[in-house]
C-alpha positions in Angstrom: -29.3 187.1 221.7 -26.4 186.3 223.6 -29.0 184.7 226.9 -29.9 181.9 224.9 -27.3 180.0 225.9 -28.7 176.1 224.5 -26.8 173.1 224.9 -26.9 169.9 222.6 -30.2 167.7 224.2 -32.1 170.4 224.8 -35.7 171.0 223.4 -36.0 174.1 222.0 -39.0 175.9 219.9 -38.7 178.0 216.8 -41.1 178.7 214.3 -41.4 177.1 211.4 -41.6 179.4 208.0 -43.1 176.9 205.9 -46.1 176.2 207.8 -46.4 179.3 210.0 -46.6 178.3 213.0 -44.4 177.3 216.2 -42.9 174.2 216.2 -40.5 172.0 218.4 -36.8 170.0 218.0 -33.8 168.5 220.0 -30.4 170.3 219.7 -27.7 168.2 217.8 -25.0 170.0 217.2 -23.7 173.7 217.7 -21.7 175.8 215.7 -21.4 179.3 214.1 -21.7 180.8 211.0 -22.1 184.6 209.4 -25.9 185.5 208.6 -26.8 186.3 205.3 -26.7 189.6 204.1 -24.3 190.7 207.6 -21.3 189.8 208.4 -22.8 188.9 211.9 -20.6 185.5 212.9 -24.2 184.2 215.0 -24.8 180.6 217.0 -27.0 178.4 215.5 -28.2 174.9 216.1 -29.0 172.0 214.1 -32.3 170.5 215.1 -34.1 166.7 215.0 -37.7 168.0 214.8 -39.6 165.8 217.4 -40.6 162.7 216.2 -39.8 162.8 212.8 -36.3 162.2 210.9 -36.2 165.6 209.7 -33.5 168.1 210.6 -33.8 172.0 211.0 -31.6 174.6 211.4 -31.9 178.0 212.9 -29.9 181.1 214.6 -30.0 180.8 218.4 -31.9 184.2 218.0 -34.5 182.3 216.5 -35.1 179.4 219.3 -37.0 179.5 222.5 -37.4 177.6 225.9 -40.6 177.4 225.4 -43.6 177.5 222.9 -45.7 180.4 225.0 -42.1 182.4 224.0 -41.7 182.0 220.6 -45.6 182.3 220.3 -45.5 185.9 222.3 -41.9 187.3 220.4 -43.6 186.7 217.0 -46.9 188.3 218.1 -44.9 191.1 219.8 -43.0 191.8 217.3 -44.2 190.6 213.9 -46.3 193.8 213.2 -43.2 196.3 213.8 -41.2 194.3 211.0 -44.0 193.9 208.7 -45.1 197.9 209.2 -40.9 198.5 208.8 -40.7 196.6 205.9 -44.2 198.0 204.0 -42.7 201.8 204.5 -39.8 201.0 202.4 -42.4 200.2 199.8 -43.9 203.2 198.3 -45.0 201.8 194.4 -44.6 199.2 192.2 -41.2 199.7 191.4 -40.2 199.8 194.6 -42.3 196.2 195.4 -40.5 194.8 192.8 -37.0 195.8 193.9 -37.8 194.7 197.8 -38.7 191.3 196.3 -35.1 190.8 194.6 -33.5 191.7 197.8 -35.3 190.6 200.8 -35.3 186.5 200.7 -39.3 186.0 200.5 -39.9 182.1 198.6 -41.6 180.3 201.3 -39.6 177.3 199.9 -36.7 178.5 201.2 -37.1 177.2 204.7 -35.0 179.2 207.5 -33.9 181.6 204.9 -37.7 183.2 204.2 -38.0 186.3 205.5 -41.6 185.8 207.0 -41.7 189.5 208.0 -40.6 190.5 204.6 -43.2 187.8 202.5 -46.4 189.4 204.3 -44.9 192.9 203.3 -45.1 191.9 200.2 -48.0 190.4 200.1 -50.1 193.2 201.7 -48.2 195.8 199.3 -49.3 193.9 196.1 -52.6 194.3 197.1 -52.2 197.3 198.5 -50.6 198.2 195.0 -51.8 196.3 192.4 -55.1 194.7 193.6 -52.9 191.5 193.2 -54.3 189.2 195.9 -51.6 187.0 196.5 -52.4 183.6 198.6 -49.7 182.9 201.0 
């Protein structure tokens, strides 16, 4: 998202995979890199999560002005990806292959694929009758 145009000192919001929920940081530094699995060369940020000496980082498409926006763009859109994702899934061989390529370890930090984990998650059940805690 080419808008988001963030400097170093500003407080952004992102959400946070590991705990699921939105969450807050200064910008630090700036650079770019290529995403994962494109060859997308994207902004992203280095973040000092508020009071805390814990760094962050995250794509620029990933960070927000405000915690009401990155609240309403995961509500907004969190369905379409997960109902995208769950089509591509059609039996178990197919759950299994998904879950080699789509980056869904919550442990993972800014690489988990939220979308992609509660596809999988709701397709093991769905499947399987596996009911898998998140």
């Amino acid at each position: 998202m080419d808008s988001k145009n963030f400097k170093v000192g500003d407080k952004v919001w992102f959400w946070d995979f590991g705990t699921d929920q939105p969450d807050s940081g200064i910008v630090v530094k700036i650079d770019k890199c290529v995403k994962p699995l494109t060859s997308d060369l994207s902004p992203y940020a280095k973040l000092q999560i508020d009071d805390s000496i814990f760094y962050y980082e995250r794509y620029f498409d990933q960070l927000f002005s405000t915690k009401e926006e990155v609240m309403s763009f995961t509500r907004n859109n969190r369905d379409k990806y997960i109902e995208g994702y769950k089509s591509e899934i059609k039996n178990v061989n197919d759950l299994i292959k998904f879950m080699y390529n789509h980056p869904i370890c919550k442990n993972i930090g800014q690489y988990t694929d939220i979308d992609a984990r509660f596809a999988a998650k709701e397709k093991a059940k769905e499947l399987l009758g596996i009911d898998i805690k998140y």
